[in-house]
C-alpha positions in Angstrom: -16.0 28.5 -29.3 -13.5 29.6 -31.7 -11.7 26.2 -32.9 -7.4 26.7 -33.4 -6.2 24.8 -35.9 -2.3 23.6 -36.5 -1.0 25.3 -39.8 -1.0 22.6 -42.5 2.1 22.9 -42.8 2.9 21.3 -39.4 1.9 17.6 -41.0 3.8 18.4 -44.2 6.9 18.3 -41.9 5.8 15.1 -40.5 5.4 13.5 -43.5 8.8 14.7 -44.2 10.3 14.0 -41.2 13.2 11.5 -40.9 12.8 7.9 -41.2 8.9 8.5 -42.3 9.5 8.5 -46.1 7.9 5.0 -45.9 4.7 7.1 -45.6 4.9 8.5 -48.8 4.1 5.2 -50.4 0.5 4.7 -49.1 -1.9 3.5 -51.2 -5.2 5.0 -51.8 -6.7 1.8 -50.7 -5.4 2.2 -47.6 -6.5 5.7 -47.0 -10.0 4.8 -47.8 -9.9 1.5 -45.0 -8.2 3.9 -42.2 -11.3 6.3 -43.4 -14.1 3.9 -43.5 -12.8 2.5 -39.8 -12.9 5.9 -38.3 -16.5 6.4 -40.1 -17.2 3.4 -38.4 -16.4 4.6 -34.9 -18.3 7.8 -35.3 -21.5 5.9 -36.3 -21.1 4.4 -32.7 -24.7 5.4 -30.8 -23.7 7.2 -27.6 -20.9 9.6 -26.6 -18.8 7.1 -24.6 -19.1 4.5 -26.9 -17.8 6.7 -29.7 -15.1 8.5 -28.1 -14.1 5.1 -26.9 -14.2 3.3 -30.1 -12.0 6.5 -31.5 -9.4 6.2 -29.1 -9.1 2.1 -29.3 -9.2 2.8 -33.1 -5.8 4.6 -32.7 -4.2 2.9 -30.7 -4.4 0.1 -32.9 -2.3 2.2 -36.0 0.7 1.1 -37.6 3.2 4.1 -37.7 2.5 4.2 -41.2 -0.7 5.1 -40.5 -0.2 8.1 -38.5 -0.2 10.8 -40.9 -3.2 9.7 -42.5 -5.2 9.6 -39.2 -4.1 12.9 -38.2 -5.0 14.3 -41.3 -8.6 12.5 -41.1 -8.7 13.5 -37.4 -9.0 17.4 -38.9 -11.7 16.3 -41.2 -13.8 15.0 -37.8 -16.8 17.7 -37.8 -17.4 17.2 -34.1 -14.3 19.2 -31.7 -15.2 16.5 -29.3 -14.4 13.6 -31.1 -11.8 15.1 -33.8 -10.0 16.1 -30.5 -10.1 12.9 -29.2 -8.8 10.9 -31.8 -6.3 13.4 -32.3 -5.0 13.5 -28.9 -5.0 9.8 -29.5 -3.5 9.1 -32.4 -0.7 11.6 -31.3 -0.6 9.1 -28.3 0.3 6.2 -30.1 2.9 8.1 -32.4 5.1 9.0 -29.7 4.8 4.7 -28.4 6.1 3.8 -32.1 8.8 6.9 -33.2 9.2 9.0 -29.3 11.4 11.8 -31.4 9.7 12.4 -34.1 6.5 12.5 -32.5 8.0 15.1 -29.2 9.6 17.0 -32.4 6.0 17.6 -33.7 3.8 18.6 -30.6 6.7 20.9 -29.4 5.6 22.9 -32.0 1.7 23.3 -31.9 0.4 26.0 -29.8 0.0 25.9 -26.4 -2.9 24.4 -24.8 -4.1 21.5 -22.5 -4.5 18.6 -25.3 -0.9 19.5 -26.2 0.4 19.4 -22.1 -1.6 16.0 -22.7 0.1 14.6 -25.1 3.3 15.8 -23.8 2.6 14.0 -20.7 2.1 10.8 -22.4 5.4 11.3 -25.3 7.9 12.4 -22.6 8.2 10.1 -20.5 8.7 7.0 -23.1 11.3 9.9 -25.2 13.2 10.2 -22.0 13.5 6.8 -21.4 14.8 5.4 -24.9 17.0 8.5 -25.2 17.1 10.7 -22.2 20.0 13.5 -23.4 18.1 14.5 -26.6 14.7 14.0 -24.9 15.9 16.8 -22.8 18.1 18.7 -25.4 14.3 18.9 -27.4 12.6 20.1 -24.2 14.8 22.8 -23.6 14.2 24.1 -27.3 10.5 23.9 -26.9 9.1 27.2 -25.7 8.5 28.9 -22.6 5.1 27.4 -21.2 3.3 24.7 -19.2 4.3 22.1 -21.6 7.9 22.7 -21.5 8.1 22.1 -17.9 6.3 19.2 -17.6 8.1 18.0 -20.8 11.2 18.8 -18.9 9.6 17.2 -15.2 8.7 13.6 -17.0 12.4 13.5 -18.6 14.3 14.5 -15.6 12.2 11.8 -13.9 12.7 8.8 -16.6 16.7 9.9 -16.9 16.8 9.3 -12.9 15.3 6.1 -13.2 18.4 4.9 -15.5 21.0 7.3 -14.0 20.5 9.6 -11.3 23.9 10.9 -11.5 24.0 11.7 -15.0 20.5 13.1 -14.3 21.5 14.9 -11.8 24.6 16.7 -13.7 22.2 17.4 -16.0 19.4 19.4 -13.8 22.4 20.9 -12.3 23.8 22.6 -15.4 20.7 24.2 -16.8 20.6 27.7 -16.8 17.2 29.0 -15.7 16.4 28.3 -12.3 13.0 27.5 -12.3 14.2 24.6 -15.1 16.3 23.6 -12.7 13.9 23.0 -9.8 11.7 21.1 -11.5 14.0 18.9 -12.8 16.0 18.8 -9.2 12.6 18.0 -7.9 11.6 15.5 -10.0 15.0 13.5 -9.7 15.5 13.7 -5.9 11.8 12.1 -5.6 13.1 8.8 -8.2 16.6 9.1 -6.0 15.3 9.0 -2.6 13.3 5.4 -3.7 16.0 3.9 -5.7 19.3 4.7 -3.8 18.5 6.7 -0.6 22.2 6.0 1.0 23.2 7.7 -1.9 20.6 10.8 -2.0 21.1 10.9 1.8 23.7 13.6 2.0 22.5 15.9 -0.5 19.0 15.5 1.0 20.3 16.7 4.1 22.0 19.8 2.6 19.1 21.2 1.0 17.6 24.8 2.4 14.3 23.7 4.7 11.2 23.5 3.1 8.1 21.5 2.5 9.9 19.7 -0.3 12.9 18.7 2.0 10.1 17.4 4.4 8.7 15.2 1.8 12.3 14.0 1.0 13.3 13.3 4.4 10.3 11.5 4.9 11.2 9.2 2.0 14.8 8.7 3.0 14.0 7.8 6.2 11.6 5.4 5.3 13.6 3.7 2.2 16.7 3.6 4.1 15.0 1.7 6.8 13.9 -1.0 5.1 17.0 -2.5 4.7 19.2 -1.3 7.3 17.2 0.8 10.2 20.4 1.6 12.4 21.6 3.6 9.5 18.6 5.6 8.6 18.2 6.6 12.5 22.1 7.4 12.5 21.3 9.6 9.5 18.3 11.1 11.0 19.7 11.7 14.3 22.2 14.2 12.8 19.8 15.9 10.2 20.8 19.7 11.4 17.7 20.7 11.9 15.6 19.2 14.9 11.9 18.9 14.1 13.1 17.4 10.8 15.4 15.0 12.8 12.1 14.1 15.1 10.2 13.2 11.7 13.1 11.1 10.1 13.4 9.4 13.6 9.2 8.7 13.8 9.5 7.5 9.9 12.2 5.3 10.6 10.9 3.7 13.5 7.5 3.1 12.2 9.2 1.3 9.0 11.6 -0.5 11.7 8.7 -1.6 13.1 7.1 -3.1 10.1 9.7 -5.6 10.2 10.6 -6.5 13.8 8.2 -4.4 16.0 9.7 -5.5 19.4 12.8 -4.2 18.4 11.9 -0.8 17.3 9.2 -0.7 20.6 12.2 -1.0 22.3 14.1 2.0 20.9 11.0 4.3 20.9 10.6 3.3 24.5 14.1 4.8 25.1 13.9 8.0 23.5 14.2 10.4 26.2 12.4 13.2 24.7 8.8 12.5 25.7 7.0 14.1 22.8 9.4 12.2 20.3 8.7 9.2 22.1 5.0 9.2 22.1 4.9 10.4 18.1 7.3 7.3 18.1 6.0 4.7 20.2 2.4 5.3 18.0 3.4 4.9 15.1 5.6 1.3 15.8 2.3 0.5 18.0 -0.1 0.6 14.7 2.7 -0.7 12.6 2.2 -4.0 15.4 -1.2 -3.8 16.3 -1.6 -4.5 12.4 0.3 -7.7 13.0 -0.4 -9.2 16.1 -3.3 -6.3 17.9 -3.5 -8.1 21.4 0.1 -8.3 21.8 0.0 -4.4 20.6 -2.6 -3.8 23.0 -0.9 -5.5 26.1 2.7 -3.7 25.3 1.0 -0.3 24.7 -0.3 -1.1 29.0 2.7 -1.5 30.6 4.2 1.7 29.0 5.5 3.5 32.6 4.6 7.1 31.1 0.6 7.8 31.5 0.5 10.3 28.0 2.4 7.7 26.3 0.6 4.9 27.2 -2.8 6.0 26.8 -1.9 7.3 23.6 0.1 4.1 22.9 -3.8 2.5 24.0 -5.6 5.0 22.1 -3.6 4.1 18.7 -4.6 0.3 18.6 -8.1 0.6 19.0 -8.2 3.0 16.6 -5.9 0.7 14.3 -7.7 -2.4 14.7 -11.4 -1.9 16.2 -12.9 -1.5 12.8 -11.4 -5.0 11.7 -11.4 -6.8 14.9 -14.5 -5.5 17.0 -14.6 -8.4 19.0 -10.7 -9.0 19.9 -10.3 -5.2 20.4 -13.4 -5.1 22.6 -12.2 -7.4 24.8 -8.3 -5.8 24.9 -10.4 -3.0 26.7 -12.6 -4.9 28.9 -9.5 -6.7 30.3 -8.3 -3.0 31.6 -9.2 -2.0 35.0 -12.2 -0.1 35.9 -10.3 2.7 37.8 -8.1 2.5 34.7 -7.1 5.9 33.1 -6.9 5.3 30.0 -10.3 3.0 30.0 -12.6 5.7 28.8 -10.9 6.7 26.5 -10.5 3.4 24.6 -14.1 3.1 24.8 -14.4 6.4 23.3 -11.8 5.3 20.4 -13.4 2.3 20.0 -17.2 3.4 20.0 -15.9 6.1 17.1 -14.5 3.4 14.9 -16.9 0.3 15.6 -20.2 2.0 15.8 -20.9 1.7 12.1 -19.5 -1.6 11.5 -21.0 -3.3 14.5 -23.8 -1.0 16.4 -24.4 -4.0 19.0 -20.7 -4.4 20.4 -20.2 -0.3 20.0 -23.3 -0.2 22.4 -22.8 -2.9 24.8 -19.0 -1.2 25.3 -20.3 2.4 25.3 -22.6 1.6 28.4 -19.7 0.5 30.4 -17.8 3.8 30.1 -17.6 5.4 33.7 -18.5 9.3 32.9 -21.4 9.9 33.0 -21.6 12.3 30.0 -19.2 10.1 28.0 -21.2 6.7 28.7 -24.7 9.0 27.4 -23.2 10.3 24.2 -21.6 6.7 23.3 -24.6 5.3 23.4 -26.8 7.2 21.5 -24.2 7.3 19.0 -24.5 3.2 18.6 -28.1 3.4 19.0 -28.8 6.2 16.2 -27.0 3.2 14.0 -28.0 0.1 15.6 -31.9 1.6 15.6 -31.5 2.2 11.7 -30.6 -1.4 11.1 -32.4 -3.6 13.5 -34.3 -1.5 15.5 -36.5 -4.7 17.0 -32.5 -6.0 18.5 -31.9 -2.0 19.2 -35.4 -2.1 21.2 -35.3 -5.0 23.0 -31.0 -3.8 24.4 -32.5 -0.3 25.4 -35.7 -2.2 27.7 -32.7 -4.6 29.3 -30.0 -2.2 29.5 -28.6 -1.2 33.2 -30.1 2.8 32.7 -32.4 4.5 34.4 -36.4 5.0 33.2 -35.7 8.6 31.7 -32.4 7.5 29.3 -34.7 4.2 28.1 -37.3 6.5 27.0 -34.9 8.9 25.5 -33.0 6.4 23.7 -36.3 4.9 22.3 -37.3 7.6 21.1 -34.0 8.2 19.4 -34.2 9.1 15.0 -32.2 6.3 13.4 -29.1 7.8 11.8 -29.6 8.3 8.1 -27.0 8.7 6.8 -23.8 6.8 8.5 
């Protein structure tokens, strides 16, 4: 592999770069401590324990250090490690002196320690002085690093002032610039004032983005005042986007106060809104309270909704609560329409936790087909990890001759 080098006379700028001249003044006593301590780390026996010792190594210097360690970092033999502690030391330039340090990696050729490094310099440059952070990422050129130089600031400059951010991202004159940085502001905006992103949120052209901003609206707005993000979603122009701001509201509604936001899903006239709806507020409350989930999600008047309403807490809770949740189902009628279909839920989700309790419900299941394959499915489990309990259920269990011998002779999962 053919090793790229930055021209020498890269860190002959550094050392000459503003407010550095303090380097100038190293003593060789110095140089020869900073040389001995990497020596040191490279004599460390194994690769992690080197590369590791490297990095902690740097992130220990002293700004005056850093021209010195980059310079040793090109004497490092190895690509490996003189790439680590480079990257490294690079690191811990742009904690101590952001500009200086951005100033220098914008110019090094483009390649994936220098996205890196950018990565780490960026964000801490755009956050101690986000207008030149982003007047020196716009200078840098065309590449991978520029836009995620431009990406980290956009998102540390929202952080302090989305506005001014924003007026910002709006100006700049290339449009995939632009997006990025739009991108990366509306995603800070949406968590830290979503009132105020709400309108221009709801003016953007559809797309998977928008979705992913809608959803965060929604759900930040919620927290604090519900009936406001449902007024907001209810008038988002286009309607499957208003059905997901509605579901993602009610869901956080119902983190808080799930009565009251069962209550509104209930009442939502459009049946496939309501079931997403009354779902997602059911596993917000079966998380909370699961048998009073459980008994709500029953008296549901609509048969979809409520055996999906059902459906929702087992699968929320079963794994958690095996016992509670079994006996939620137990407690349903026989005739019940929605019965097998719990057990089925809660077979699927208990079965691995609790092979006993996944069996004992699984052979109470009144199809036929559905009662065989539950069972087996507990048993391949239950057999694996006490086959002499799994034994003994299968010669007392309510089945005919046929189905005890096929059960017995069941293969334990292995792997589950």
């Amino acid at each position: 592999m053919r090793i790229v080098r930055a021209p020498n006379f890269f860190l002959l700028a550094f050392v000459m770069m503003r407010g550095l001249t303090a380097f100038g003044s190293g003593t060789d006593a110095a140089t020869n401590r900073l040389v001995a301590r990497v020596k040191g780390a490279l004599a460390e026996r194994g690769t992690d324990r080197r590369l590791e010792a490297l990095s902690r190594l740097a992130t220990g210097l002293g700004l005056d250090e850093i021209p010195e360690a980059l310079k040793t970092a090109d004497g490092i033999n190895s690509f490996r490690e003189r790439l680590v502690f480079k990257i490294s030391t690079l690191k811990r330039w742009g904690e101590l002196a952001p500009a200086d340090a951005f100033a220098y990696v914008a110019q090094q050729p483009e390649c994936l320690p220098k996205v890196e490094v950018i990565r780490t310099i960026a964000p801490i440059y755009g956050c101690t002085n986000s207008a030149a952070a982003a007047a020196a990422a716009l200078k840098m050129p065309p590449g991978r690093a520029r836009t995620e130089a431009i990406s980290l600031i956009a998102e540390a400059w929202a952080r302090k002032d989305a506005k001014q951010a924003l007026q910002w991202a709006n100006e700049l004159q290339e449009e995939p610039l632009r997006k990025v940085a739009l991108r990366s502001i509306y995603f800070v905006w949406v968590h830290t004032d979503p009132a105020g992103a709400s309108g221009v949120v709801r003016d953007l052209p559809a797309s998977d983005i928008k979705n992913a901003l809608v959803i965060n609206v929604a759900q930040n707005l919620a927290v604090t005042n519900p009936q406001a993000a449902l007024k907001w979603a209810e008038a988002l122009p286009v309607e499957s986007q208003k059905d997901l701001a509605i579901v993602i509201a009610t869901e956080t509604w119902a983190d808080n106060d799930p009565r009251a936001a069962f209550e509104f899903a209930t009442n939502l006239t459009a049946l496939e809104l309501q079931k997403r709806a009354v779902r997602v507020v059911l596993e917000q409350w079966a998380m909370q309270n699961p048998q009073e989930a459980f008994k709500q999600a029953t008296k549901l008047v609509n048969q979809d909704t409520r055996k999906a309403g059902i459906i929702r807490v087992v699968e929320s809770c079963s794994a958690m609560d095996p016992a509670g949740v079994g006996l939620c189902i137990e407690q349903l009628r026989a005739d019940d329409p929605a019965r097998d279909d719990a057990i089925d839920a809660y077979v699927e989700w208990v079965h691995v936790w609790h092979p006993e309790m996944a069996a004992r419900l699984a052979i109470k299941a009144a199809d036929t087909a559905l009662r065989e394959r539950l069972v087996e499915k507990a048993l391949q489990v239950w057999l694996k990890v006490d086959p002499t309990s799994a034994r003994r259920w299968i010669a007392n269990a309510e089945l005919p001759e046929q189905a005890k011998q096929r059960l017995s002779a069941l293969e334990p999962e292995s792997d589950f």
